[in-house]
C-alpha positions, 0 to 999 in steps of 0.5 A: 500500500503506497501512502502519500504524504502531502507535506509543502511547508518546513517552517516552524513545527510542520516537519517536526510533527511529521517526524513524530508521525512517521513514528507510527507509520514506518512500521506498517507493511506500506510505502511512505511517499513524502511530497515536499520542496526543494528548500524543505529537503535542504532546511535545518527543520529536515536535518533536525527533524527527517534527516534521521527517518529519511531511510524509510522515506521515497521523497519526491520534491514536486511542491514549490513556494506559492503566491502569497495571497490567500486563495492563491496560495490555496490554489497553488497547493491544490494544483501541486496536491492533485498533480502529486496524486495523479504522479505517485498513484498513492491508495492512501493520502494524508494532506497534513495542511489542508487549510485553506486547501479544504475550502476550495475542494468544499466548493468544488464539491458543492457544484459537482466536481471532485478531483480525486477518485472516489474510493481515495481514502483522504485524510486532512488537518485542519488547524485553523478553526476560528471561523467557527469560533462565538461572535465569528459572524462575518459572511466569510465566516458564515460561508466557511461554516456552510462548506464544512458541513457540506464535506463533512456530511458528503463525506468527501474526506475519510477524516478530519484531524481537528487541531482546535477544540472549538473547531472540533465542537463545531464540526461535530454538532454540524455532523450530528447523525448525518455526518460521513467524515470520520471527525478526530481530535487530533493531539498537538505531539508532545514528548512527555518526559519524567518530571525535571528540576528547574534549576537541571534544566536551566543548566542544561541550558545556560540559563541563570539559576536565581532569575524569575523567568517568563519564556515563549519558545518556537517562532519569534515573530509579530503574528505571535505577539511577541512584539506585544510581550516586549512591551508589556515586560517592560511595562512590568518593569517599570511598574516596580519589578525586581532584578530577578525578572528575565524574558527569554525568547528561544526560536528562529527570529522574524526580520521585524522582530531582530530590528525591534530587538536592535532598537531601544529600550530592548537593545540595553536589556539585551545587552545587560541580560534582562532580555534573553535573545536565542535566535535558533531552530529547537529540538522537541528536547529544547522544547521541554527543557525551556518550559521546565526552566521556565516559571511562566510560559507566554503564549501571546497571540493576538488573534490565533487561531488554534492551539498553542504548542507551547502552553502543552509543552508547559503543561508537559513540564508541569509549568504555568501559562499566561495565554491570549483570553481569545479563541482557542488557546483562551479556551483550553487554559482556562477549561484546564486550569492550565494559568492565567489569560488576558487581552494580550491586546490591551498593553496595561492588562497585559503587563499586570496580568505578566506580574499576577502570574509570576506571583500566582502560588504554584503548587506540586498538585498543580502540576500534577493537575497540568502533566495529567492534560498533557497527557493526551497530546502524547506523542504516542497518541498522536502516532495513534490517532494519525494510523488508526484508519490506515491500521483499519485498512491494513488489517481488513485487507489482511483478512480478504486474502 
């Protein structure tokens, strides 16, 4: 059985989510075919992430950079995935980003049209879920929300991973007893490892024993409002912080976000250490390790839509989170107790709510409370959920000989 596994974009945790997934799909009896680019096979994302698994991989680099704006990207990537499809002749098809992408094959459906063949077994990611999200009112929103149902109770995909609780929530009334899509919660992977003292893993990574930490890990960028946590930790400061106080802020940095750190008043705290810049690609190892060295992970998004690994990698090391109040990431902290949120938008709000969550009493049965969340983003579970059809498949095949 060849599996096809569309997979166009490197950055951030794209390829280390599939090198987590491969895990549960290079011991089954098939042929693991990767779609990807050029510049994907030659990034640090592959060597770090897919170099290691690369043995049971064919790799073919039929997928290249698209236009920016939004449909045209979307258009983009249609084309290049049915291109691949009808190339490589796969009998299975995980589609690992399939935002934006769903919404015209919805369309496509809806007049009449499917371009794949109808005993294709597809299964898609979904990570963006904000159009179904309260007081998501907008045409746009409501015309996304009339598509989703219509693949979902057509049955266009044989599943739906669903990375987005209030996505997830939706999908399911909209399926009710009429749906024909399989609709999965998918995890967000995590390694879950045994507990590490905070004081082991700041010396692990040369971070200061004595400081009072507030870290965010992964991309440092502006769409992850970490423009709007340098301002609300300064903001803290001079409302009467102490010494101790330190921002870490550990991932591949954006071009604007480098230019606002070389600007001051950041330049200094830079330089005199308040502010911690660590401009480089993590290992899920890194991951774990900042968040148990940290007393306070920022998830600071202003308008995401979606989860946020960090604050599960924070749950993993039993750590607090102060995250963005709005969307998905609001939801899932407070539903599990997970922190602290605010309107990460609101720069007064922000650095107080950054002052109550450094001094929130934390206890050992809070983090027990948070590992046990975490738990079900377990790297084996994802490897789970993700095979669950194709093992499914396999085995009924197995039977018919």
């Amino acid at each position: 059985m060849r599996i096809l596994l569309y997979q166009p974009n490197h950055v951030g945790h794209h390829y280390a989510y599939l090198a987590q997934m491969l895990g549960g799909l290079i011991d089954l009896p098939v042929e693991l075919v990767l779609a990807t680019t050029e510049q994907g096979v030659a990034s640090n994302e592959f060597e770090i992430s897919l170099a290691p698994l690369r043995k049971h991989l064919r790799i073919e680099t039929c997928c290249t950079r698209p236009p920016k704006s939004v449909y045209r990207n979307a258009a983009h990537r249609l084309h290049e995935l049915v291109a691949a499809v009808r190339a490589i002749e796969p009998d299975h098809v995980y589609v690992l980003y399939a935002d934006a992408i769903w919404q015209l094959l919805a369309v496509r459906s809806a007049l009449g049209y499917w371009p794949f063949r109808a005993d294709l077994p597809i299964e898609a990611w979904l990570y963006r879920g904000g159009f179904t999200y309260p007081r998501a009112n907008r045409p746009a929103n409501r015309i996304k929300r009339r598509l989703l149902r219509h693949l979902i109770r057509r049955g266009r995909f044989a599943a739906l991973h669903l990375d987005d609780e209030l996505l997830d929530d939706f999908a399911r009334r909209c399926a009710g007893k009429a749906g024909r899509t399989r609709l999965i919660l998918t995890p967000n992977p995590i390694e879950l490892r045994p507990p590490v003292e905070m004081a082991q893993a700041r010396s692990r990574l040369g971070l200061e024993p004595r400081r009072r930490i507030v870290c965010s890990t992964g991309m440092v960028a502006r769409w992850k409002g970490m423009d709007l946590l340098l301002k609300a930790f300064v903001q803290m400061l001079d409302r009467g912080g102490s010494e101790t106080e330190q921002l870490v802020l550990a991932g591949p940095h954006s071009d604007d976000m480098l230019a606002m750190l070389s600007n001051e008043p950041y330049r200094t705290m830079v330089k005199t250490g308040r502010i911690v810049s660590i401009n480089r690609y993590l290992s899920t190892e890194q991951m774990f390790d900042f968040a148990a060295a940290s007393d306070l992970t920022v998830a600071s998004y202003p308008r995401h839509s979606g989860r946020s690994s960090i604050i599960l990698w924070a749950a993993a090391a039993g750590r607090p989170s102060l995250g963005t109040a709005w969307g998905c990431i609001g939801h899932v902290i407070r539903t599990h107790r997970l922190g602290l949120t605010c309107n990460v938008l609101d720069g007064d709000e922000f650095a107080d709510r950054l002052r109550e969550a450094l001094q929130m009493p934390w206890t050992e049965q809070d983090a027990q409370r948070v590992r046990r969340y975490a738990e079900f983003h377990r790297v084996e579970n994802y490897q789970r959920v993700a095979t669950t059809l194709l093992r499914e498949r396999i085995s009924a095949a197995g039977k018919d000989q």
